[in-house]
Each structure stands twice: as C-alpha cells, then as structure tokens.
ZAMARVO-79914 format. One record per residue: residue number from 1; z, x, y of N, C-alpha, C in turn. Coordinates in nm, 4 decimals. Layout:
BEGIN
 num      n_w      n_u      n_v     ca_w     ca_u     ca_v      c_w      c_u      c_v
 NUM        Z        X        Y        Z        X        Y        Z        X        Y
...
***
This chain:
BEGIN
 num      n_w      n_u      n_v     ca_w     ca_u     ca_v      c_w      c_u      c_v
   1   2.3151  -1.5273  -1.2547   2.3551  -1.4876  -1.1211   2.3867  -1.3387  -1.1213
   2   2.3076  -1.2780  -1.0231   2.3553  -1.1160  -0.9809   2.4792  -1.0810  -0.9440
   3   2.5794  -1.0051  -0.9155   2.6910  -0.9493  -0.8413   2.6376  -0.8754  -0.7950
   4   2.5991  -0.8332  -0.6422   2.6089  -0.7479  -0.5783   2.7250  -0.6517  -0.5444
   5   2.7065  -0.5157  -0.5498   2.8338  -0.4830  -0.4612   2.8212  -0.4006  -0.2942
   6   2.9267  -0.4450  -0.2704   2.8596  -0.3857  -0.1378   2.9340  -0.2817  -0.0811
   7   2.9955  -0.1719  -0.1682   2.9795  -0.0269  -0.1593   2.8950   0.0810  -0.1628
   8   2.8774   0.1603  -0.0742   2.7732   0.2505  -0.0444   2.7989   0.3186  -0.2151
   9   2.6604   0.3288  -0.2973   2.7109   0.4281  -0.4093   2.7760   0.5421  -0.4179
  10   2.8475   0.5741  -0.5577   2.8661   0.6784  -0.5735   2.8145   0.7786  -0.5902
  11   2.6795   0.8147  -0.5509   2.5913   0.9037  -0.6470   2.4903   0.9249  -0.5087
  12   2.4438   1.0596  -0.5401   2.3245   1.0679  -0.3999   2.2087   0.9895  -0.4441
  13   2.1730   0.9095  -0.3699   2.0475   0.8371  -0.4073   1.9068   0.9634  -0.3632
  14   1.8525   0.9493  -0.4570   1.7258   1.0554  -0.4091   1.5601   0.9887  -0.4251
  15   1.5987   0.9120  -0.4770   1.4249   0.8203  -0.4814   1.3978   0.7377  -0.3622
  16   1.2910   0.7479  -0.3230   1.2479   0.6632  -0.2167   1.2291   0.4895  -0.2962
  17   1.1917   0.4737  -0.4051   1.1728   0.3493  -0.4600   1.2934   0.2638  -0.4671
  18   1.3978   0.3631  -0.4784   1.5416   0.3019  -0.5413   1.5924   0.2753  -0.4063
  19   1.6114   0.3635  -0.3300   1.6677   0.3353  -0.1369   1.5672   0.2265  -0.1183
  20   1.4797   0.2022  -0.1297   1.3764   0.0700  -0.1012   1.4545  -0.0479  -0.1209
  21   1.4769  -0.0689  -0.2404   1.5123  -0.1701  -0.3400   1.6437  -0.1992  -0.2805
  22   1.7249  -0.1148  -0.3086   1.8908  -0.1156  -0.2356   1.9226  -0.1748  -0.0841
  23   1.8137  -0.1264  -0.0306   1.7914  -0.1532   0.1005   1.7306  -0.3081   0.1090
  24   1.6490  -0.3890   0.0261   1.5969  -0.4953  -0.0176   1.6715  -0.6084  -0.0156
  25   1.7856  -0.5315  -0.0989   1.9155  -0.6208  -0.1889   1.9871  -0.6530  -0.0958
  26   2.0011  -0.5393   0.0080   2.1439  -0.5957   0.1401   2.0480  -0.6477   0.2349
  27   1.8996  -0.6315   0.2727   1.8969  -0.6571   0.4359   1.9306  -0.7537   0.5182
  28   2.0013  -0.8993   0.4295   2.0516  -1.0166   0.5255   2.2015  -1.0051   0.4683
  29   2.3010  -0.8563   0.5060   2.4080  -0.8502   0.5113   2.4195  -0.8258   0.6066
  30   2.5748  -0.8672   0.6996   2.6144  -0.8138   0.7698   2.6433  -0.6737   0.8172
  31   2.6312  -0.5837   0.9158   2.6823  -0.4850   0.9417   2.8379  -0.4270   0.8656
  32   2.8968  -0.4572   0.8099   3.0080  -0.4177   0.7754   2.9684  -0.3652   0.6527
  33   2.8580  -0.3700   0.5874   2.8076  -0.3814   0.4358   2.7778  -0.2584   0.4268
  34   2.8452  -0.1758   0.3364   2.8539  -0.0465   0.3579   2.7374   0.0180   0.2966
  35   2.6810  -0.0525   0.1884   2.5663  -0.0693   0.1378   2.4302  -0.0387   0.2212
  36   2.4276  -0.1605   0.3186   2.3450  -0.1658   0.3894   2.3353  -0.0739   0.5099
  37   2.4108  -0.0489   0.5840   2.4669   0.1219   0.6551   2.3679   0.2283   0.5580
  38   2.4051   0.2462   0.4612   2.4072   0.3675   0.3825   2.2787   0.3443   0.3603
  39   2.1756   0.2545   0.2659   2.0635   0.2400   0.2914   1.9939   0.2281   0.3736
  40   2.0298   0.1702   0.4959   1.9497   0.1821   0.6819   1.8930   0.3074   0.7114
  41   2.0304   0.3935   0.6968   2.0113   0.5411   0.7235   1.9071   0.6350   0.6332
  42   1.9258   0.5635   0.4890   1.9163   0.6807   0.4096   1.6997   0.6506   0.3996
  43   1.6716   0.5523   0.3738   1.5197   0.5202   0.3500   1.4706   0.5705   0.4572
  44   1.4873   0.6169   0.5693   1.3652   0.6732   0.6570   1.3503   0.8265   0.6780
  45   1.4199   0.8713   0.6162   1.5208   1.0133   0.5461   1.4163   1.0133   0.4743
  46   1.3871   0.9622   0.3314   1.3136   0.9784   0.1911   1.2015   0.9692   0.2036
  47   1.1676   0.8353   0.3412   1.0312   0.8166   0.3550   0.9338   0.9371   0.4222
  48   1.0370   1.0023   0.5192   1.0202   1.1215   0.6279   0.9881   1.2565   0.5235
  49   1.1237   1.2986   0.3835   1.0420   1.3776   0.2775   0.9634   1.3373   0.2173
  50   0.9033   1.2551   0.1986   0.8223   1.1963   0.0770   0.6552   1.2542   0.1629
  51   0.6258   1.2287   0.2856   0.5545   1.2411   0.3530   0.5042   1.4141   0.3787
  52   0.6371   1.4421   0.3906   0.6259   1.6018   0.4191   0.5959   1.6724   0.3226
  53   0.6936   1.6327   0.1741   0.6356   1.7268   0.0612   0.4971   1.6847   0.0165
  54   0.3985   1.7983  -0.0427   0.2872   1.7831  -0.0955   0.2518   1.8524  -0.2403
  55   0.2518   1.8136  -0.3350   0.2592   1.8442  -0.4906   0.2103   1.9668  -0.5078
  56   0.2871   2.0168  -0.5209   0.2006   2.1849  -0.5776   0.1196   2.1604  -0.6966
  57  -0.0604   2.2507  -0.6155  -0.1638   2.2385  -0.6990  -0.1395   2.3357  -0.8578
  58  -0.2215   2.2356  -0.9460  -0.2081   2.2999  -1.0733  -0.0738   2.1970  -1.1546
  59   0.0279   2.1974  -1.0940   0.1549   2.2091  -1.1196   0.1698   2.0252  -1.1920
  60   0.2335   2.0175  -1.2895   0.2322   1.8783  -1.3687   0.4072   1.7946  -1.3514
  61   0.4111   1.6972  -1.2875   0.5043   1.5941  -1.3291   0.5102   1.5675  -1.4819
  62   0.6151   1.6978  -1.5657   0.6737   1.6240  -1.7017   0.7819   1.5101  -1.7001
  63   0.8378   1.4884  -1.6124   0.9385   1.3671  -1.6247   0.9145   1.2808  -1.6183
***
C-alpha cells in the first residue's frame, strides 16, 4: 500500500513528467488537497514552457 501525502511539495517542481504524475496521483481528491491545487495550476504552466522552448541547434542534453 502507497501513502500519499497531500501537501503541496516542498521543492519547485520543474518537470513536466513529474507535475503529470503528481497530478495523476491526486485527480479524484477533493479540492482541499493541497496537492492537487498545486498540481492543477502548475501542469499547464510546464506544458505551456515545454511547447515554447525549442532545443538549441548543435547543443547536447548531457544529463
């Protein structure tokens, strides 16, 4: 069995995969779920940069 918690994290979430997922985990919480607030808001935010930035040519993803 999982424990969820349903505090908005401590930490800036910056991946669109991870706000996905988070957002996944709460969507049949109630409104009070601070979690789910915080992910509502935050995935169309990431999805909105994710769209806008475009990889600088040449340039390599080492991480």
């Amino acid at each position: 069995m999982t424990i969820i918690s349903h505090d908005a994290p401590d930490y800036p979430v910056m991946n669109l995969q991870v706000a996905q997922h988070g957002l996944k985990q709460h969507q049949y919480c109630d409104d009070s779920c601070e979690a789910r607030r915080y992910f509502t808001d935050l995935v169309p935010k990431l999805e909105r940069a994710d769209r806008e930035v475009k990889p600088l040519r040449g340039t390599w993803n080492i991480w």
